[in-house]
C-alpha positions as CSV (number, residue, x, y, z in Angstrom):
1,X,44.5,73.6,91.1
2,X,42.4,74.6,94.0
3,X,44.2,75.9,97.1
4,X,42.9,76.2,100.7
5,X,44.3,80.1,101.3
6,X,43.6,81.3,105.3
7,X,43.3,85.0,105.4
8,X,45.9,86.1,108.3
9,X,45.8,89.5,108.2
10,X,43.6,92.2,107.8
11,X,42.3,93.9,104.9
12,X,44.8,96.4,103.7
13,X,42.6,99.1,101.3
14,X,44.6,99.7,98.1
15,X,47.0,103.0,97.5
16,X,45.0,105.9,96.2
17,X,46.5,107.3,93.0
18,X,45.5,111.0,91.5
19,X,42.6,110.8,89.1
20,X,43.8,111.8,85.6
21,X,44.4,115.8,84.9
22,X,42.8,117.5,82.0
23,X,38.8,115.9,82.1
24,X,36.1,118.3,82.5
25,X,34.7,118.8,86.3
26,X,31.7,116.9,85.4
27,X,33.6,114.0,85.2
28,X,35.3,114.4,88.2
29,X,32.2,114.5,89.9
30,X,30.4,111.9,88.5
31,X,33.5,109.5,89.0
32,X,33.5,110.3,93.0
33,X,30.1,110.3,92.9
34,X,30.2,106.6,91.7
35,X,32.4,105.7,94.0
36,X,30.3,106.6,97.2
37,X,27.4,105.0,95.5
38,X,29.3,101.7,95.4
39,X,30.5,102.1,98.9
40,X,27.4,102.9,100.2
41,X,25.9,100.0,97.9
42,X,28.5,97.3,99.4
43,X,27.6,98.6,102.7
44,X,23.6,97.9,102.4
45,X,24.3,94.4,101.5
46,X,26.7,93.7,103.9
47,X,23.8,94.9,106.4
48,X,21.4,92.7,104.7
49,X,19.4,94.8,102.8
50,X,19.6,92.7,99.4
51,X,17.4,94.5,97.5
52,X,16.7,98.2,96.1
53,X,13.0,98.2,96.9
54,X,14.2,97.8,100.9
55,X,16.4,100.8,100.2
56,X,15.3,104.2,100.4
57,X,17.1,107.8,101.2
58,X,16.6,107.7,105.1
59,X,18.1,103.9,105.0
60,X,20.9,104.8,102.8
61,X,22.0,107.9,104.6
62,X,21.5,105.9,107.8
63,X,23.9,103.1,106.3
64,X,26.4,106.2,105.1
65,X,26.4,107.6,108.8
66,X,27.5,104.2,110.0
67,X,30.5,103.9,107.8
68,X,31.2,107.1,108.0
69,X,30.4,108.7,104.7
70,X,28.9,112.3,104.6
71,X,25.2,111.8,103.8
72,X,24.3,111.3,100.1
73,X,22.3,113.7,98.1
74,X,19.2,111.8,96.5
75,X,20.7,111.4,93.0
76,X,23.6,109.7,94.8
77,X,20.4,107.6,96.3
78,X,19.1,107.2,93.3
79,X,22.1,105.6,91.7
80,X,22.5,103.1,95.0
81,X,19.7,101.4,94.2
82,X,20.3,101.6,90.6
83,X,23.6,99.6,91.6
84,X,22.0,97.4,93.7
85,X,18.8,96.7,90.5
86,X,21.4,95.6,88.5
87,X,21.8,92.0,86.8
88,X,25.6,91.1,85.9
């Protein structure tokens, strides 16, 4: 069953929890460092750049300025347009 749902209010973001104690620092960083790639990737296409040839460093770090991200080093670059390449 199919229902017509109107969106009445505005996007609430969900409630941050702690990350997990006890993982190595690597981790740590390459978990947050995920997550700013994914922002920054949702932000791109949302601009309309739809694909990771269209995207380089000064683009993404332009996009990251906008949203209001600091600006990402170039392996968190790198791994934007690896997000955006990819074929789920």
């Amino acid at each position: 069953m199919v229902t017509d749902s109107i969106i009445d209010s505005p996007y609430a973001p969900l409630v941050k929890r702690r990350l997990p104690a006890g993982r190595p620092r690597s981790w740590y960083v390459t978990h947050n460092r995920r997550l700013k790639a994914m922002r920054l990737a949702i932000a791109l296409l949302d601009s309309g750049v739809y694909r990771a040839s269209l995207a380089d460093n000064e683009k993404i770090r332009h996009a990251a300025d906008l949203v209001g991200i600091r600006p990402p080093s170039d392996k968190t670059c790198r791994l934007v347009r690896d997000l955006m390449r990819a074929r789920r």
